[in-house]
C-alpha positions as CSV (number, residue, x, y, z in Angstrom):
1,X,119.6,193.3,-136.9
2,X,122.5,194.7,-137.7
3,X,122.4,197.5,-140.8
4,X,121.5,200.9,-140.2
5,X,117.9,201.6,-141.6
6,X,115.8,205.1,-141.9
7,X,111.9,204.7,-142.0
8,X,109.8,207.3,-143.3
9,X,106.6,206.0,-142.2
10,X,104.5,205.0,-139.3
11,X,105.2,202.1,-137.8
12,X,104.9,200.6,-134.1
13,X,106.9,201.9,-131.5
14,X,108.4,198.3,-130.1
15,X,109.8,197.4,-133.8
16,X,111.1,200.9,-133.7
17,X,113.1,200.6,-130.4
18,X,114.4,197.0,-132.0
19,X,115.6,198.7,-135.1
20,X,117.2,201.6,-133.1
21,X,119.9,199.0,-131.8
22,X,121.6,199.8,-134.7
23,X,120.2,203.0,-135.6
24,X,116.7,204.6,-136.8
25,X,115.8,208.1,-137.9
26,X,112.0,208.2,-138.1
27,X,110.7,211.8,-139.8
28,X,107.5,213.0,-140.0
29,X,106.1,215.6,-142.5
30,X,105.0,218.4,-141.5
31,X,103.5,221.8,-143.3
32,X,102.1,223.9,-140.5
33,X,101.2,223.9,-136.6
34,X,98.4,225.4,-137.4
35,X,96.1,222.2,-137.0
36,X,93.0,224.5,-139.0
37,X,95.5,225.1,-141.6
38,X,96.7,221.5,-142.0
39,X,93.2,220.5,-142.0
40,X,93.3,222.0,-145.2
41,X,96.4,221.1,-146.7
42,X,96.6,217.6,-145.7
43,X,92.4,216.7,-145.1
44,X,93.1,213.1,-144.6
45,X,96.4,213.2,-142.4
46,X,96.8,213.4,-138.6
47,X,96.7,216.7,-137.4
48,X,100.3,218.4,-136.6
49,X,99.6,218.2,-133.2
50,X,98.9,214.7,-133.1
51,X,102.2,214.0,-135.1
52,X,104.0,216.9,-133.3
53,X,103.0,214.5,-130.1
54,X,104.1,211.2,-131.7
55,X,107.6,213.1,-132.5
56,X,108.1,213.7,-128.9
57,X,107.0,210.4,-128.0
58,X,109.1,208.5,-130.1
59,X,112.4,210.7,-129.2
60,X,111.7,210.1,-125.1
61,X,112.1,206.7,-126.7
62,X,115.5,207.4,-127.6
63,X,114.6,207.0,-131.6
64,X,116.1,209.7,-133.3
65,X,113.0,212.1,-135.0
66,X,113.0,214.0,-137.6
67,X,110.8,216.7,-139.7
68,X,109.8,217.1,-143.1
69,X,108.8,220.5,-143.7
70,X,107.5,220.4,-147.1
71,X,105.9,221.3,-149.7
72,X,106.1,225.0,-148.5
73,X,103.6,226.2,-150.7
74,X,103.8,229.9,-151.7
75,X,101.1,232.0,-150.3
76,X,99.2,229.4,-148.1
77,X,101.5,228.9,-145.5
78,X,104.6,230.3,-146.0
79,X,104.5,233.1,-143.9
80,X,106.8,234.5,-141.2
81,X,104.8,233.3,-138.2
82,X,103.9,230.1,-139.7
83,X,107.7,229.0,-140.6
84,X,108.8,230.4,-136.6
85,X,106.3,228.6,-135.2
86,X,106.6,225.1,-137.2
87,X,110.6,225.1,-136.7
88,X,110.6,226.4,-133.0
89,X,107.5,223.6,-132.0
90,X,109.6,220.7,-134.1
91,X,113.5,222.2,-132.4
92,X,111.7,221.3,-129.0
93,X,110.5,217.9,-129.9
94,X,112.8,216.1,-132.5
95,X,116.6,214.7,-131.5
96,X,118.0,214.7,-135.4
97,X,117.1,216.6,-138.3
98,X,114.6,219.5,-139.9
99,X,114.4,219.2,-143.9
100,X,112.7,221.9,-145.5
101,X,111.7,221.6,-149.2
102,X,110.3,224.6,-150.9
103,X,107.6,224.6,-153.8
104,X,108.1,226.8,-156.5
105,X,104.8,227.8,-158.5
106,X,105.2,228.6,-162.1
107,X,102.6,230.3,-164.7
108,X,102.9,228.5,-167.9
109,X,101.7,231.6,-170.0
């Protein structure tokens, strides 16, 4: 393998560490660290502590991590505490890169 590749995804940590020869970047979204809260937002994903735990796992691997922190949503999670907590959690785990991607909500009257 010799081109640089980025998956967005979950995959299985051995093909990971053969793709990181050259270079992977694995991200993970994330919206909260509340696990309550992500129950809610995201019913059928992994709770952010199981993927907050797969993050560190995968970077004492040596494959670059990354987080995903969107959609913000307006008023369900975007609060002060919630942001802190999410950024400082993923800053201890991941090796390479937070993206945050807000959600604007407009009325249409």
């Amino acid at each position: 393998m010799s081109q640089p590749c980025e998956k967005k995804s979950k995959c299985d940590i051995d093909l990971l560490r053969q793709i990181s020869q050259v270079y992977t970047a694995v991200s993970f979204t994330l919206t909260t660290a509340d696990d309550d809260l992500g129950k809610k937002i995201e019913p059928s994903a992994p709770k952010p502590s199981t993927r907050l735990k797969t993050i560190a796992q995968l970077a004492g691997k040596g494959i670059y991590t990354g987080v995903l922190m969107m959609p913000v949503l307006p008023f369900l999670q975007d609060n002060e505490e919630n942001m802190r907590t999410l950024v400082k959690r993923a800053a201890k785990l991941m090796r390479d890169s937070l993206i945050v991607n807000l959600r604007f909500l407009f009325s249409t009257n």
